[in-house]
N, C-alpha and C positions, 0 to 999 in steps of 0.2 A: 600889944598885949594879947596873950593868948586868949582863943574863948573858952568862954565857962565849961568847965569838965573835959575840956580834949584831954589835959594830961592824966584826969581818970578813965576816962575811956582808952586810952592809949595802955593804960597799966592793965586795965582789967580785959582786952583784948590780946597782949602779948602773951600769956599762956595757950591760947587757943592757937595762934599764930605761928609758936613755936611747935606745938602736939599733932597740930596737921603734916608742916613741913617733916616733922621726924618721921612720919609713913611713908616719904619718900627712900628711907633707908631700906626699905625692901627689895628697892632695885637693884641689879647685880654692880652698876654703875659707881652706885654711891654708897662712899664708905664711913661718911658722916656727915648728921646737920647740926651745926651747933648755932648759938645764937642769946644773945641777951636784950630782955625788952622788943622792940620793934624791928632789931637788925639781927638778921641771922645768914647765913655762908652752907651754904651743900657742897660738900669736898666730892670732889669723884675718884678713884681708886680705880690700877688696874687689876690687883690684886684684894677682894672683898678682906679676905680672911687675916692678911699680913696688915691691910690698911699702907702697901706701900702706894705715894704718890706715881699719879698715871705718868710714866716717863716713856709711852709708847705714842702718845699725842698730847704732846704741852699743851695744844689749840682747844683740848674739850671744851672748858668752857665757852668758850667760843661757837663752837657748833652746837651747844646748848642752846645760848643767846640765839643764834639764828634763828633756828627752831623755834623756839620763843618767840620769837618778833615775829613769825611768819602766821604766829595763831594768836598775837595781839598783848605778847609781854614783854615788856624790856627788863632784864635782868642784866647785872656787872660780871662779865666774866672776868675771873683773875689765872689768867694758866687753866688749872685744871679744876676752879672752883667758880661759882655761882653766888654772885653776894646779894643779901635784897635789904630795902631797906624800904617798906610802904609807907604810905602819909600815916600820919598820926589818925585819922579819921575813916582805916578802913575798917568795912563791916564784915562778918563772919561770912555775907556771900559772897563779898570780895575775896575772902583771903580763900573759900574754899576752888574759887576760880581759878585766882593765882595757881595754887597748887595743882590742878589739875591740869592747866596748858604744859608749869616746870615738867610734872611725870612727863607729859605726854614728849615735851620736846626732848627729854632725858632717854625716851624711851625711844625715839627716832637717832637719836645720836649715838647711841647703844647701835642699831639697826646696822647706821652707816660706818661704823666701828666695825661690825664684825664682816659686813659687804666687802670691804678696802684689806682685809686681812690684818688690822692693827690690832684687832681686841679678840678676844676670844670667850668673855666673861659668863 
């Protein structure tokens, strides 16, 4: 049995959840975050403006995850996206944490993107 109010607090936190995630869209990386309720995806793009998928390193996500895990986040990379999907029970300083290791690892993956001559963004 669930406990009392997760799945209200689950609803009433997935706006927040989703509003943070989408200020990751200012990075040149990513070219969308979408997401419903507690599960949401940041697509990365080589091309911001065309939104075509990154086909100069299938692995982003991947190097994202790294990145991530190196500053204490596990995220799903899929090819070239970032899936997350938090307990039902996390709180707004969670989620603002979360978000700010994703930037940061997004913004090292960016880094070693343009180092390696792949990206140019």
């Amino acid at each position: 049995m669930l406990e009392a109010g997760l799945l209200d607090h689950a609803r009433s936190i997935a706006p927040y959840f989703l509003e943070r995630l989408k200020t990751l869209e200012e990075l040149p990386l990513v070219g969308e975050v979408r997401g419903m309720g507690l599960m949401a995806c940041v697509e990365c793009v080589a091309d911001h403006e065309s939104n075509n998928p990154l086909r100069l390193d299938t692995e982003v996500g991947q190097r994202i995850d790294v990145h991530c895990q190196e500053l204490g986040l596990l995220v799903r990379p899929l090819i070239n996206m970032c899936v997350m999907s938090p307990p039902l029970t996390i709180t707004r300083e969670q989620i603002d944490t979360m978000v700010e290791i994703l930037r940061e690892g997004i913004s090292r993956t960016q880094t070693d993107l343009r180092r390696e001559g792949l990206w140019n963004g």
